[in-house]
N, C-alpha and C positions, 0 to 999 in steps of 0.2 A: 468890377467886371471879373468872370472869371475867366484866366489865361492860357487856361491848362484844356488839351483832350480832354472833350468831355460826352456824355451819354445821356442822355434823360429818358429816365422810364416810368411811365405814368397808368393806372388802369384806366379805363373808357367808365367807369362806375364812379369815380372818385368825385365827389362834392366838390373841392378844385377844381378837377380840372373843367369842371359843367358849370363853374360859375362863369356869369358871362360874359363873353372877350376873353376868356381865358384861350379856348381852344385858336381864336383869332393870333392873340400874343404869341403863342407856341409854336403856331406850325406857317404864319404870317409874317415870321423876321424878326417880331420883337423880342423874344428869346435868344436869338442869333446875333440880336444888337447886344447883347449883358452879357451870352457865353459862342466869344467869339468865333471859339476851336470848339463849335457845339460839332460834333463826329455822326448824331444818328439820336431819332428822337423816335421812342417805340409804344407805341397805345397796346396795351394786355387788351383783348377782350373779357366781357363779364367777370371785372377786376376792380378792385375797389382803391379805398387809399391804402389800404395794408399787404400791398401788391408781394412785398418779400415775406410775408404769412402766408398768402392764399393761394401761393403760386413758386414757390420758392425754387424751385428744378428749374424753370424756363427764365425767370430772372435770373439767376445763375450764371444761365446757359447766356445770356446777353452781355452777361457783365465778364465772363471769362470769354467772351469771343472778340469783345472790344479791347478786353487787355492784351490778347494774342495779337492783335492788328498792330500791336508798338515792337514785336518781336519776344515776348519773354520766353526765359528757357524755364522757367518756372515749374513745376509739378503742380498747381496748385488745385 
């Protein structure tokens, strides 16, 4: 399991997540069973599996708004 705050960010195109029961696993608890301290689970629109290539600014923008939510004084 993982223990830690966590995030999962997936595109809505990605062969994953469209294989089937996937979407079921994810947004259905099964995910939530393996990453306890799941914090926020985000679908990109017309976004594939290489979601931090194809979209890199708004991934970003997810991953530094989830790290701010822990308090960092960070610049990053």
């Amino acid at each position: 399991k993982v223990m830690v705050p966590s995030i999962f960010i997936v595109g809505d195109k990605d062969i994953v997540y469209n294989i089937p029961g996937a979407k079921q696993f994810i947004h259905g608890g099964g995910m939530a069973g393996v990453v306890p301290n799941l914090k926020d689970i985000v679908v990109l629109e017309n976004t594939g599996h290489f979601l931090h290539e194809e979209k890199p600014t708004i991934v970003n923008d997810h991953i530094l708004g989830f790290l701010n939510k822990f308090g960092s004084k960070s610049s990053l």
